[in-house]
gemmi code that builds the backbone of each chain (N, CA, C; Angstrom):
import gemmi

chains = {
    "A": [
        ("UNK", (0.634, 79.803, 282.538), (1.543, 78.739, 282.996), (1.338, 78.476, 284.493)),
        ("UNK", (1.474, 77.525, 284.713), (1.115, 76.324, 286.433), (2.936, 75.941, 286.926)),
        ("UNK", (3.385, 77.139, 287.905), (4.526, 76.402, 288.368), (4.403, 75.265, 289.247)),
        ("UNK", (4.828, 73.944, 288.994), (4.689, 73.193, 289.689), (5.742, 72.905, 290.582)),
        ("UNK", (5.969, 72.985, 292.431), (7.237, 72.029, 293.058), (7.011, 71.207, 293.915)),
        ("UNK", (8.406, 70.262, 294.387), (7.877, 69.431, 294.889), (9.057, 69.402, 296.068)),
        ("UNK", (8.861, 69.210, 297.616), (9.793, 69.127, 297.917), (10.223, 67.476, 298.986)),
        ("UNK", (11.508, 67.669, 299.421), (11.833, 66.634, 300.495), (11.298, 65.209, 300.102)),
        ("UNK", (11.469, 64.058, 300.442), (11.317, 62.960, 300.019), (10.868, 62.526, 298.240)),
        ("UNK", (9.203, 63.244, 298.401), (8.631, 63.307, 297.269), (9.660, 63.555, 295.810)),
        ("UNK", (10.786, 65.114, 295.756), (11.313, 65.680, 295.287), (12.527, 64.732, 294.994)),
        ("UNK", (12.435, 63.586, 295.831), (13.781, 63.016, 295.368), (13.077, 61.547, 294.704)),
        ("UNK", (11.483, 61.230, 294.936), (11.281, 59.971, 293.884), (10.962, 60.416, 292.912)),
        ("UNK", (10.580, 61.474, 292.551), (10.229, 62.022, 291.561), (11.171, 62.760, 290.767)),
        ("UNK", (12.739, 62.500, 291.205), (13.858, 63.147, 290.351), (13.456, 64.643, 290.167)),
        ("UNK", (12.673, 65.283, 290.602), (12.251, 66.912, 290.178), (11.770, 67.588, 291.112)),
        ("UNK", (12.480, 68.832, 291.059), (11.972, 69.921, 292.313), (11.662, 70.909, 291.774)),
        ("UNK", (10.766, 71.365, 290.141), (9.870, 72.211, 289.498), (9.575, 72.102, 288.235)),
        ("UNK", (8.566, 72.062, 287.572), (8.465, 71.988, 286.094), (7.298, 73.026, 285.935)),
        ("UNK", (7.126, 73.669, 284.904), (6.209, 74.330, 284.541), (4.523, 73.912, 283.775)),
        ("UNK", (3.376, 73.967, 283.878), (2.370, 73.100, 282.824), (1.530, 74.329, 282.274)),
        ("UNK", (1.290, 73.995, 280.995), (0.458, 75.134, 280.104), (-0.701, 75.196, 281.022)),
        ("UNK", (-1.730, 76.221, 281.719), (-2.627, 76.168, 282.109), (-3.448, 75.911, 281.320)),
        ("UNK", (-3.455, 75.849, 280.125), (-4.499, 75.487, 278.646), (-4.965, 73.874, 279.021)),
        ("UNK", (-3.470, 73.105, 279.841), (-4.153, 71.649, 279.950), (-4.846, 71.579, 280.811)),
        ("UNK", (-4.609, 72.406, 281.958), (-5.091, 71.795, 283.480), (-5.874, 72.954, 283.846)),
        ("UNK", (-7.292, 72.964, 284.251), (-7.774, 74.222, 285.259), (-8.184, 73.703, 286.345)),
        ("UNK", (-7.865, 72.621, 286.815), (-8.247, 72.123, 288.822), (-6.740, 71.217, 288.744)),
        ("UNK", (-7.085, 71.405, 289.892), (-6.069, 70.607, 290.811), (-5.912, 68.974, 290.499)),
        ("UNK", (-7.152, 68.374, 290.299), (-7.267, 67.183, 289.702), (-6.737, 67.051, 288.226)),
        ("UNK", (-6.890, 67.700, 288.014), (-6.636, 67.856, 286.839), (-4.941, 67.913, 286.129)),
        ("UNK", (-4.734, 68.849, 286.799), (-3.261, 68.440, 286.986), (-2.175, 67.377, 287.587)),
        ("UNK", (-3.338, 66.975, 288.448), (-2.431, 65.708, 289.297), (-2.460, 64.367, 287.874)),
        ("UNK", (-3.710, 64.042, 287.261), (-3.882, 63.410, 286.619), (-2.526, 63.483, 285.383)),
        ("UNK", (-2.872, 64.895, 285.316), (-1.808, 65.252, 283.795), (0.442, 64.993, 284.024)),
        ("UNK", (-0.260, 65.410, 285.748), (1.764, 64.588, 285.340), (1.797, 63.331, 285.894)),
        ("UNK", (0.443, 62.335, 286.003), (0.312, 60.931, 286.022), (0.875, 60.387, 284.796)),
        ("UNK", (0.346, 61.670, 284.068), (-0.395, 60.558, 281.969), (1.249, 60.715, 281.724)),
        ("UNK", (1.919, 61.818, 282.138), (2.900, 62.722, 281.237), (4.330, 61.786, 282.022)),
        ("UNK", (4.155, 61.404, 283.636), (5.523, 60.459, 284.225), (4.945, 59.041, 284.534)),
        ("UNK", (4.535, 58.238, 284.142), (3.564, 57.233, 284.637), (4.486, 56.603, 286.052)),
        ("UNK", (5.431, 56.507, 285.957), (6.373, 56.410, 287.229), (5.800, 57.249, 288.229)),
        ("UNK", (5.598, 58.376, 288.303), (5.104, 59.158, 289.444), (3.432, 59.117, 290.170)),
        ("UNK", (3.238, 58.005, 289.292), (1.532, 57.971, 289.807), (1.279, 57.319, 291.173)),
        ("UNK", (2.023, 56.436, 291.651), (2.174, 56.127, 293.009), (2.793, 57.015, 293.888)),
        ("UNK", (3.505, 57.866, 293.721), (4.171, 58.992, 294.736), (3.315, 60.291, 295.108)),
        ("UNK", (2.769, 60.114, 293.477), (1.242, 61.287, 293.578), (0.246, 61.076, 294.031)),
        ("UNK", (0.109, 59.581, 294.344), (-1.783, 59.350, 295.090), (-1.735, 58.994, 296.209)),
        ("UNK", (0.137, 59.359, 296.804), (-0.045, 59.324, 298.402), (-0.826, 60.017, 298.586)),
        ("UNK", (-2.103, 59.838, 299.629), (-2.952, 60.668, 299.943), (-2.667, 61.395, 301.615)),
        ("UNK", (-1.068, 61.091, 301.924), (-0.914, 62.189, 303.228), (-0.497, 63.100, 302.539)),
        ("UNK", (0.339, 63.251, 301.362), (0.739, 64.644, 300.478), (-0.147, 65.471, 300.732)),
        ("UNK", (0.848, 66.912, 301.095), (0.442, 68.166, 301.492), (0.169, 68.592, 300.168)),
        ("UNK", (-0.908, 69.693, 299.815), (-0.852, 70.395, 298.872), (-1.009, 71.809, 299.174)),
        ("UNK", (-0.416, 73.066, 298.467), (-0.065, 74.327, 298.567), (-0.433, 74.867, 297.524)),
        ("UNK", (-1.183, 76.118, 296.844), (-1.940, 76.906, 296.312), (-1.063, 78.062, 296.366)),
        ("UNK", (0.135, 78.793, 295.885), (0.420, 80.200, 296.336), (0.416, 80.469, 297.970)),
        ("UNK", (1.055, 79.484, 298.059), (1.742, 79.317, 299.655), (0.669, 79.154, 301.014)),
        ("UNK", (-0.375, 78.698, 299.937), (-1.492, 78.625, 301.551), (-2.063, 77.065, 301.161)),
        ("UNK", (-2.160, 76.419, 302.303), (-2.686, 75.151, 302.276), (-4.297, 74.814, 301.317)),
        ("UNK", (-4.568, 73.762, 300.473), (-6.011, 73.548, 300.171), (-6.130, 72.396, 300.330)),
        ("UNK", (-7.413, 71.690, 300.641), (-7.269, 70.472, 300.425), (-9.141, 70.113, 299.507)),
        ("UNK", (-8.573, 69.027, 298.897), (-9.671, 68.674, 298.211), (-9.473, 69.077, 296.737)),
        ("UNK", (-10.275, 69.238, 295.688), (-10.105, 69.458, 294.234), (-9.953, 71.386, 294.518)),
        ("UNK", (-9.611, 71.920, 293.557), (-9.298, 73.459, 293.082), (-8.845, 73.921, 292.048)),
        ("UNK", (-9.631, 75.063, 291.851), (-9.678, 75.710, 290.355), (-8.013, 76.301, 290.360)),
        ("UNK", (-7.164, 75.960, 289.162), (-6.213, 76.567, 289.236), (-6.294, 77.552, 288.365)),
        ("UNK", (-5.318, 79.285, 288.283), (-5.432, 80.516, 287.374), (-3.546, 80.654, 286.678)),
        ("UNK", (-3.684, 80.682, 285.744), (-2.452, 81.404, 285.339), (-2.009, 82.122, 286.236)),
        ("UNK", (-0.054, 81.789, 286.516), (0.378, 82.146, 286.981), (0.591, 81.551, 288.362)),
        ("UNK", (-0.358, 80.325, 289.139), (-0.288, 79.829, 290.214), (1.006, 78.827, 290.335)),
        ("UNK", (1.303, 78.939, 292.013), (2.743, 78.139, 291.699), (1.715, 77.159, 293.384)),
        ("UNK", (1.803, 75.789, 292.415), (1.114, 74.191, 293.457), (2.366, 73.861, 293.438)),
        ("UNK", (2.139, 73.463, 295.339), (3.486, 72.921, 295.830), (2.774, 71.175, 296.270)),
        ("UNK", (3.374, 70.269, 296.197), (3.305, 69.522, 296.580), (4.439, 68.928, 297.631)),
        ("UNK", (4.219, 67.575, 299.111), (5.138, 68.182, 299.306), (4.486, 66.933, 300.726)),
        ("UNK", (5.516, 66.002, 301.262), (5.080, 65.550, 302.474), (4.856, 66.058, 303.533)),
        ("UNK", (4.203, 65.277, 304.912), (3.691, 66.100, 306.404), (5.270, 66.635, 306.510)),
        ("UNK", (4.962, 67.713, 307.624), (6.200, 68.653, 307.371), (6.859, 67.592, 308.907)),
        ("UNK", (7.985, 68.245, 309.206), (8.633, 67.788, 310.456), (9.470, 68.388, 310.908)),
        ("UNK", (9.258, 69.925, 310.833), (10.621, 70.870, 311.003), (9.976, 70.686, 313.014)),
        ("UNK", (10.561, 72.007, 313.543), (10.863, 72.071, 314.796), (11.660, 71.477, 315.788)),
    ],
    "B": [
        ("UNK", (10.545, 94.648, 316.322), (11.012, 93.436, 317.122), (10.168, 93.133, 317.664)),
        ("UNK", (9.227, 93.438, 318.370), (8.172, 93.155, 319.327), (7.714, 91.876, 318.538)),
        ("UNK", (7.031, 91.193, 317.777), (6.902, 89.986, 317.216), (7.709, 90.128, 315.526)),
        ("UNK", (8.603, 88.845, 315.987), (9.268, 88.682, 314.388), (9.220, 87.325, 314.275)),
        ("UNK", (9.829, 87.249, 313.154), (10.340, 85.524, 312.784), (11.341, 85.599, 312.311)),
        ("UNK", (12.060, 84.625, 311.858), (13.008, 84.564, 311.335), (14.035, 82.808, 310.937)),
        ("UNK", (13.962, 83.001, 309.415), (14.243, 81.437, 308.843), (15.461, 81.997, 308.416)),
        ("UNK", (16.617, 80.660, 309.068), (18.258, 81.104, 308.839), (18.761, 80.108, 309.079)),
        ("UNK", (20.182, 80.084, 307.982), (21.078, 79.154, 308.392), (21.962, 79.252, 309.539)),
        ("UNK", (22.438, 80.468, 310.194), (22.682, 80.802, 311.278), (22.724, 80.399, 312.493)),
        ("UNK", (23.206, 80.404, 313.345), (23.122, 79.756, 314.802), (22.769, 80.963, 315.302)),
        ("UNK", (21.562, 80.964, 316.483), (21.375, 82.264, 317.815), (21.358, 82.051, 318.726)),
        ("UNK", (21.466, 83.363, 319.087), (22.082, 83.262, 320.787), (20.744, 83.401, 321.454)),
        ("UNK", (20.237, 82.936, 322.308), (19.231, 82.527, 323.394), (19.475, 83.772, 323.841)),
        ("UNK", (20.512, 84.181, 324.522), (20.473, 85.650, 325.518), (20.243, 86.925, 324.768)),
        ("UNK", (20.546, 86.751, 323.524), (20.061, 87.781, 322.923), (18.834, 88.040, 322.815)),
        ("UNK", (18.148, 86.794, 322.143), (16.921, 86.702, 322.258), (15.925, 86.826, 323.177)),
        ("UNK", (16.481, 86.676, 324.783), (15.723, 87.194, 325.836), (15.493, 88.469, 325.650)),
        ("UNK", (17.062, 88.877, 325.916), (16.965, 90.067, 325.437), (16.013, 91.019, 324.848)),
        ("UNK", (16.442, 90.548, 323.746), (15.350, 91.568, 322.301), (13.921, 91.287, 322.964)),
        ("UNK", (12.949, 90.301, 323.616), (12.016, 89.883, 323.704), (11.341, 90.912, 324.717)),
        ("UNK", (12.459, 91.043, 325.540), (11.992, 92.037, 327.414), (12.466, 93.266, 326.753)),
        ("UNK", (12.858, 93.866, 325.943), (13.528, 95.623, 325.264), (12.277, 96.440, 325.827)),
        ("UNK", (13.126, 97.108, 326.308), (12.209, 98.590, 326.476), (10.993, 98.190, 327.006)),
        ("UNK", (10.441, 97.277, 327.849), (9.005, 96.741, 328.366), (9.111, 96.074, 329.257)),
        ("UNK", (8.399, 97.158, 330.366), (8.644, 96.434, 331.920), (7.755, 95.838, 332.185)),
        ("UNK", (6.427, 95.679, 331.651), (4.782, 95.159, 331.757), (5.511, 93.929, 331.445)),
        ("UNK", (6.164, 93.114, 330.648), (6.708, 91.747, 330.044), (6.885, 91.402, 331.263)),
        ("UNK", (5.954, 90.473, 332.611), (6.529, 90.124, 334.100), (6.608, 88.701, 333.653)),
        ("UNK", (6.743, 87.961, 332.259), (6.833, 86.539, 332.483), (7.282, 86.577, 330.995)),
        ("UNK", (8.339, 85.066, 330.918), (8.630, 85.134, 329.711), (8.873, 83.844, 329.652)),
        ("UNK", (8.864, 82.976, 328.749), (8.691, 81.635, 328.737), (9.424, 81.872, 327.035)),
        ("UNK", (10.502, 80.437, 326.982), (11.182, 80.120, 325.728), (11.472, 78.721, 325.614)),
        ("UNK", (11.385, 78.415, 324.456), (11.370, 76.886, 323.984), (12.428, 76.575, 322.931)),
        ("UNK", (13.671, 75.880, 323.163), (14.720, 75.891, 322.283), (14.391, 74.333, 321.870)),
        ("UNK", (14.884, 73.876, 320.772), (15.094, 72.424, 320.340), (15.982, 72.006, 319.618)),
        ("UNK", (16.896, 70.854, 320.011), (18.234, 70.842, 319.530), (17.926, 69.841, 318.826)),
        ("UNK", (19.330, 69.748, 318.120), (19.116, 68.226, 317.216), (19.566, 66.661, 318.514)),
        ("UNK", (18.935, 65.721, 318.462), (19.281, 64.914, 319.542), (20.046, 63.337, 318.637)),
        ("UNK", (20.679, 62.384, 319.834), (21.117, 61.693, 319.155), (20.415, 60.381, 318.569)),
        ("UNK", (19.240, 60.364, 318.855), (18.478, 58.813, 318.752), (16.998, 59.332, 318.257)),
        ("UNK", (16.772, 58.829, 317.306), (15.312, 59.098, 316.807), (14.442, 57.545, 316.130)),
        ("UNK", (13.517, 57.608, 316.553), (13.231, 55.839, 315.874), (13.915, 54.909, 315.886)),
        ("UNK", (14.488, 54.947, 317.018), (15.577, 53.287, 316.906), (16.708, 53.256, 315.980)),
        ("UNK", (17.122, 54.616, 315.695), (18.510, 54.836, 314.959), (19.164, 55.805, 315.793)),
        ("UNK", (20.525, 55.856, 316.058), (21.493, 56.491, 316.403), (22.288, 57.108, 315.321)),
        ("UNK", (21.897, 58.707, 315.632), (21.567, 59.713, 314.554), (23.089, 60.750, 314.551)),
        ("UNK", (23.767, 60.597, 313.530), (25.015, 61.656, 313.294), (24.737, 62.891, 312.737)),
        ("UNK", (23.533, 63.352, 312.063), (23.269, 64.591, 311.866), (22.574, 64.844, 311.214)),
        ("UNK", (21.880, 65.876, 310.771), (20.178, 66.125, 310.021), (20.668, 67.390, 309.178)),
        ("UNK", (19.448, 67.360, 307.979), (19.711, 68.903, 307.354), (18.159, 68.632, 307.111)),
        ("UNK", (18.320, 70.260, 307.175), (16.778, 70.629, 307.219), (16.492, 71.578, 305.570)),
        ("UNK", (15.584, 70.774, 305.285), (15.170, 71.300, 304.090), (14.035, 72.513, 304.220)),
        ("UNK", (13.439, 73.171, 303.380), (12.141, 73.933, 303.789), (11.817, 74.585, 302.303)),
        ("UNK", (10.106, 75.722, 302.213), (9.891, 75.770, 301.514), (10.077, 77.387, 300.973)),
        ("UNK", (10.938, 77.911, 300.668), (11.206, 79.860, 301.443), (10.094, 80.191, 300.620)),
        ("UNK", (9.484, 80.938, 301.383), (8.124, 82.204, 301.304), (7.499, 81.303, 301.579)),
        ("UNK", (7.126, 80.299, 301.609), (5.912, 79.623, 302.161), (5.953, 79.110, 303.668)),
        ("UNK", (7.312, 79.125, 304.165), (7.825, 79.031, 305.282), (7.394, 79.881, 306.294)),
        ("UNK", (7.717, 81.232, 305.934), (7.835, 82.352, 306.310), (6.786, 83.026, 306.372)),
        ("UNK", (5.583, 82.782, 305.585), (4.109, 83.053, 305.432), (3.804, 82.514, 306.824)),
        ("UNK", (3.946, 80.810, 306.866), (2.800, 80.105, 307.885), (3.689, 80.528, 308.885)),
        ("UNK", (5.121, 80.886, 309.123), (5.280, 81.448, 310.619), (4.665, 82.467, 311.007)),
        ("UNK", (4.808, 83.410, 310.437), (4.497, 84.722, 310.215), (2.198, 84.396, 310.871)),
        ("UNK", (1.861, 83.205, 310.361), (0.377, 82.890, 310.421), (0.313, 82.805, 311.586)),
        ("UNK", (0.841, 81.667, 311.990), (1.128, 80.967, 313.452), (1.121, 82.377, 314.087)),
        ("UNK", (2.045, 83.023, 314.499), (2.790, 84.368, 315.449), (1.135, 84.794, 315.290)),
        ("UNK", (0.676, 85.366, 314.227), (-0.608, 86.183, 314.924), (-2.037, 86.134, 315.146)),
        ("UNK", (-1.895, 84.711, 314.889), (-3.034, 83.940, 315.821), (-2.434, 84.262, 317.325)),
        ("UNK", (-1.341, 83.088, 317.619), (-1.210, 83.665, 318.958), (-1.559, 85.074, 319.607)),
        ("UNK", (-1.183, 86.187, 319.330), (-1.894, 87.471, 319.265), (-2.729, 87.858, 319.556)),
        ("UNK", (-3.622, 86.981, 318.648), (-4.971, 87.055, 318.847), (-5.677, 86.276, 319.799)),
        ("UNK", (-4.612, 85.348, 320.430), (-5.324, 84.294, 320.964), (-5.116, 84.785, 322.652)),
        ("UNK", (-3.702, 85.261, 322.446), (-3.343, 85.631, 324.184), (-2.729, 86.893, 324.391)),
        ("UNK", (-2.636, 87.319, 325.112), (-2.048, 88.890, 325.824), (-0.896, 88.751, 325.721)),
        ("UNK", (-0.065, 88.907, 324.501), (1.557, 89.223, 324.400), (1.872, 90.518, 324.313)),
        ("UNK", (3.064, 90.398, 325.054), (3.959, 91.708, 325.444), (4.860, 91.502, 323.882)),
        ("UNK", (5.108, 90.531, 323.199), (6.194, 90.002, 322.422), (6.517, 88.419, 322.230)),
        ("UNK", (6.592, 88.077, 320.502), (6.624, 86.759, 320.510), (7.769, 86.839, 319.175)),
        ("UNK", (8.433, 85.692, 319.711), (9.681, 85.591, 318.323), (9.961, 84.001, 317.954)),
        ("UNK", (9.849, 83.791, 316.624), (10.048, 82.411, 316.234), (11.501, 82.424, 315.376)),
        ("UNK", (12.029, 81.959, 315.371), (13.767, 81.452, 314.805), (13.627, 79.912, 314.084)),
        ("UNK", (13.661, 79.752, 313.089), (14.391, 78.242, 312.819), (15.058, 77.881, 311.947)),
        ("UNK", (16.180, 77.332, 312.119), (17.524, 77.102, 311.226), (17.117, 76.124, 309.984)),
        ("UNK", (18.001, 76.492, 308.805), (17.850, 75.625, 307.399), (19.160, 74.806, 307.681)),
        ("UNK", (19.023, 73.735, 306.366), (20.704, 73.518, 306.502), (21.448, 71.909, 307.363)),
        ("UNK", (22.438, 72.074, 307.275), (23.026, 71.058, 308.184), (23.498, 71.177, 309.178)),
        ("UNK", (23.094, 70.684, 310.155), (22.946, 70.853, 311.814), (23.974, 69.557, 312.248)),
        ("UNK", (24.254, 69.585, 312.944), (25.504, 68.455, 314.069), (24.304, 68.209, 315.334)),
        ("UNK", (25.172, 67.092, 316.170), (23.788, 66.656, 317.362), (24.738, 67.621, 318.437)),
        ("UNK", (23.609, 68.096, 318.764), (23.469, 69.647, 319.941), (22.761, 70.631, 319.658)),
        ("UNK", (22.711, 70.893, 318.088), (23.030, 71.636, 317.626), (21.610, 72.892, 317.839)),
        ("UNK", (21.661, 73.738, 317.864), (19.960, 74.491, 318.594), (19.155, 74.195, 316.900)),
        ("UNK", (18.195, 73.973, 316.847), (17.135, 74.009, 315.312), (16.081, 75.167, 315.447)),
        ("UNK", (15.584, 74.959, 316.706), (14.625, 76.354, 316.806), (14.350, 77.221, 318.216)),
        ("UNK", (14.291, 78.697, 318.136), (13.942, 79.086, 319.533), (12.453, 79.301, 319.101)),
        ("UNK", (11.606, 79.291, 320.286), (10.191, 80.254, 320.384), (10.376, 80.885, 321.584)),
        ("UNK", (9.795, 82.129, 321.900), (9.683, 82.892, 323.382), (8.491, 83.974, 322.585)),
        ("UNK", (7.987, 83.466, 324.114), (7.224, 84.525, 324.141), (7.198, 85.431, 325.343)),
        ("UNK", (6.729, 86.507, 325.289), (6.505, 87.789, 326.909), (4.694, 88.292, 326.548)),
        ("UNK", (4.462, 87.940, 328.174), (3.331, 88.276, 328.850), (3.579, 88.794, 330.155)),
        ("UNK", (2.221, 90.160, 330.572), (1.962, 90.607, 331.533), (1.936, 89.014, 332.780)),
        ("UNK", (1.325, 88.405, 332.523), (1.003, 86.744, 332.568), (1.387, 85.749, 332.487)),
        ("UNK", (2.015, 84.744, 332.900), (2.771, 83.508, 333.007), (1.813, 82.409, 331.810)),
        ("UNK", (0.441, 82.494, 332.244), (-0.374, 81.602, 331.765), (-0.454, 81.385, 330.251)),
        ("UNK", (-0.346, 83.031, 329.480), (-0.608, 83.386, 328.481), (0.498, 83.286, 327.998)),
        ("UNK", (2.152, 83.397, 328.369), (3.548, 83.374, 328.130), (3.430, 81.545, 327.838)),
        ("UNK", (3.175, 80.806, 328.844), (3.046, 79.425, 328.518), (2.574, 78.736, 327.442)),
        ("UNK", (1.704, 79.183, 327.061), (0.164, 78.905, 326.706), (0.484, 79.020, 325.110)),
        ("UNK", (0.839, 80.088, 325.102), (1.149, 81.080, 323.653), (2.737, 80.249, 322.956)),
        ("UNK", (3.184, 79.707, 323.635), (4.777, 79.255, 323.735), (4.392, 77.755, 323.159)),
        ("UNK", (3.839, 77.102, 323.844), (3.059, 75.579, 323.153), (2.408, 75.855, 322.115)),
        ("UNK", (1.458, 76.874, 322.021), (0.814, 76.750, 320.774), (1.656, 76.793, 319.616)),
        ("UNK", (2.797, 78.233, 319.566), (3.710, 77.975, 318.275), (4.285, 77.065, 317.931)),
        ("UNK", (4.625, 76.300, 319.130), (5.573, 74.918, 318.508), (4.803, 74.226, 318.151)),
        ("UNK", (3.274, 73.748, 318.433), (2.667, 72.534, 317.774), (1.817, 72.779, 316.630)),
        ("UNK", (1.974, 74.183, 316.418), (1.471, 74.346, 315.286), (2.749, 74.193, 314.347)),
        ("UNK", (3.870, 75.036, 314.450), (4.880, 75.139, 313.964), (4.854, 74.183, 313.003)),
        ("UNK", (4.964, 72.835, 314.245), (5.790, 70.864, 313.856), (4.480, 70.737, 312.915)),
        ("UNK", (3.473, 71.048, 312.736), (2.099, 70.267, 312.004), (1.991, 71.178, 310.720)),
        ("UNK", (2.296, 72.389, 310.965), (2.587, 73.638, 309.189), (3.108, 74.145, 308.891)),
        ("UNK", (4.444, 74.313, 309.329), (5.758, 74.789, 309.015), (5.945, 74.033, 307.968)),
        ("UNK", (6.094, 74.220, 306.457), (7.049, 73.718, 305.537), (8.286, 73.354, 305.805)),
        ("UNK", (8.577, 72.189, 306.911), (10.101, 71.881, 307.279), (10.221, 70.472, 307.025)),
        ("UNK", (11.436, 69.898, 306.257), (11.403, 68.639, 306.720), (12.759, 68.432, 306.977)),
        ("UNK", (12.896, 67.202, 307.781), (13.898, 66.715, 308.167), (14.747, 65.524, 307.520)),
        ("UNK", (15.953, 65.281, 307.064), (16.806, 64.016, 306.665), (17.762, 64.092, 307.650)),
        ("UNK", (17.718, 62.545, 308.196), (18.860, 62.393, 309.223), (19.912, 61.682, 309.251)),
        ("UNK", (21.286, 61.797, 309.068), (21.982, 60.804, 308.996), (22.573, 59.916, 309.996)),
        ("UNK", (22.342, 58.782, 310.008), (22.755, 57.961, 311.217), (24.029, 57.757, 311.286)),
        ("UNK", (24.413, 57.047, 311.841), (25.478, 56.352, 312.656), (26.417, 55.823, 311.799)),
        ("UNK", (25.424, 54.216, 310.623), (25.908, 53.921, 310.122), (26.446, 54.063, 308.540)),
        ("UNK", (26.031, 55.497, 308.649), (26.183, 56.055, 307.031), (24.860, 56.481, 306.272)),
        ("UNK", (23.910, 55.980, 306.502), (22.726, 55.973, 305.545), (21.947, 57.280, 306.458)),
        ("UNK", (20.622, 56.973, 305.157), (20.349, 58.940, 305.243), (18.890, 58.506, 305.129)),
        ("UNK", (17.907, 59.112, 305.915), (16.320, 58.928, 305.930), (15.598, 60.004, 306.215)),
        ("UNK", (14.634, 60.658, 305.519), (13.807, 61.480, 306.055), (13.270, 61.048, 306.861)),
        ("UNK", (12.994, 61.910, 308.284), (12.072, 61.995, 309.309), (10.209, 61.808, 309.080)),
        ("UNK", (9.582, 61.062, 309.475), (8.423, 60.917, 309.837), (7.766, 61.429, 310.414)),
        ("UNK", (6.751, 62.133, 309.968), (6.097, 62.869, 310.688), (5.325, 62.095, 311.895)),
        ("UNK", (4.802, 62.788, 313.195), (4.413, 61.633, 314.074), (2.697, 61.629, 314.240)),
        ("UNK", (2.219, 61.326, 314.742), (0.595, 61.177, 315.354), (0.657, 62.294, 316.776)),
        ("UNK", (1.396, 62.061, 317.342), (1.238, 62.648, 318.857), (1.768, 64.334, 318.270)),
        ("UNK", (2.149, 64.568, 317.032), (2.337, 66.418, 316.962), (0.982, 66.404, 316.482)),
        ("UNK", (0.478, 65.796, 315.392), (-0.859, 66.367, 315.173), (-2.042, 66.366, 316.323)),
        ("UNK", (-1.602, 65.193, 316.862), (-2.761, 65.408, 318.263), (-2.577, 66.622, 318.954)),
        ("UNK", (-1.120, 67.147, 319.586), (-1.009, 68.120, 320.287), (-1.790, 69.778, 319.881)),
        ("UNK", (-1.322, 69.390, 318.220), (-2.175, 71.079, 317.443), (-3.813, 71.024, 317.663)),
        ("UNK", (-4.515, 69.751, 317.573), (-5.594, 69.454, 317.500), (-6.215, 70.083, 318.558)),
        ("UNK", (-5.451, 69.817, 319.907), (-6.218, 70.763, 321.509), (-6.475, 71.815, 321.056)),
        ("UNK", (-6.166, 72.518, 320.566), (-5.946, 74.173, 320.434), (-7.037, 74.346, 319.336)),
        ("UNK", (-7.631, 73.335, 318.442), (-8.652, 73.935, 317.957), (-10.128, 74.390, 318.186)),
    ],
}
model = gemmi.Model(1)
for chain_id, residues in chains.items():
    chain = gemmi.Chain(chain_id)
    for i, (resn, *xyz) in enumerate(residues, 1):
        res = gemmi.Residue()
        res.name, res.seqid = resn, gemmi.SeqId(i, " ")
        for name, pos in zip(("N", "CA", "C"), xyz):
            atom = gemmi.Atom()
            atom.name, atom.element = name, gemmi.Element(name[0])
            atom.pos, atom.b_iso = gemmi.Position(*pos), 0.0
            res.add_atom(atom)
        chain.add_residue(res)
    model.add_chain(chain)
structure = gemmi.Structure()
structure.add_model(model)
structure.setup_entities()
């Protein structure tokens, strides 16, 4: 299983701040982005912002990536704390 | 104590935090700290108050990252990062950094770097409520990512 979250802005067009995905569907990162395209078609514009941060088990990646059972992808706008 | 972090809903006290920073270490001859409050005007809105969202453990990882680069980067006696979750009022403190060096340069130096890294990978975001009722997340800007960019 692929925990998926999402937070701050994103988290509120997308009505959801975690869902879970069988890793059986998705093994990259693309792959998954695609799959909660097919699965919310509403969310396909919020997902191909391309300033969206993406998070791997709490460390930044950018570009496509192999995902493993058990990984929790954060998605998630530029930050603005401080 | 000598380098910590720390993500809280909490308010802190600055003097403590000198404090804890200079403990037991007389080599610490410079100490440099960076507080940031919530202010009243941001983008051409006149702002009644913010809550800060964030991402816990992933928060706390990239501070925790940030702190020991610096480390590695400059001669600290001691470095401490603080930043509040939650709903904040305008005054209100959001984050301390301090750092202690044998060195002023490296106390300075080391003190900028956490915050502009902080604002560019800290899992933080901001919603602010204005004046007239309505509620907007904060924008991230161009001039924080430029600032982290020197340092690479």
């Amino acid at each position: 299983m692929i925990r998926v979250v999402f937070f701050a802005q994103l988290r509120e067009q997308l009505g959801t701040a975690k869902l879970d995905v069988s890793i059986e569907r998705v093994k990259t990162l693309s792959e998954l982005k695609q799959h909660l395209s097919l699965q919310n078609p509403s969310w396909e514009s919020a997902l191909a912002n391309t300033k969206l941060l993406v998070a791997i088990n709490h460390a930044y990646v950018k570009g496509n990536h192999a995902l493993a059972d058990g990984d929790e992808v954060a998605f998630f706008p530029p930050v603005t704390g401080g | 104590m000598a380098f910590s972090i720390a993500v809280q809903i909490d308010d802190f006290d600055v003097g403590q935090e000198y404090s804890d920073l200079v403990a037991n270490d007389v080599s610490a001859g410079a100490v440099v700290f960076f507080v940031g409050r919530v202010r009243d005007f941001n983008d051409g809105k006149n702002i009644a108050s913010l809550s800060l969202e964030h991402y816990p453990g992933m928060t706390e990882k990239i501070l925790q990252q940030i702190l020991d680069e610096a480390r590695r980067r400059w001669q600290l006696v001691s470095a401490r990062i603080v930043h509040r979750i939650g709903d904040l009022q305008l005054g209100d403190q959001i984050v301390f950094v301090g750092t202690a060096s044998a060195h002023r340069e490296h106390a300075f130096q080391a003190a900028e770097f956490l915050m502009d890294f902080l604002k560019t990978s800290a899992p933080f975001w901001k919603k602010e409520k204005s004046r007239d009722g309505s509620f907007g997340w904060v924008e991230s800007k161009d001039k924080d990512d430029k600032a982290a960019k020197r340092w690479e």
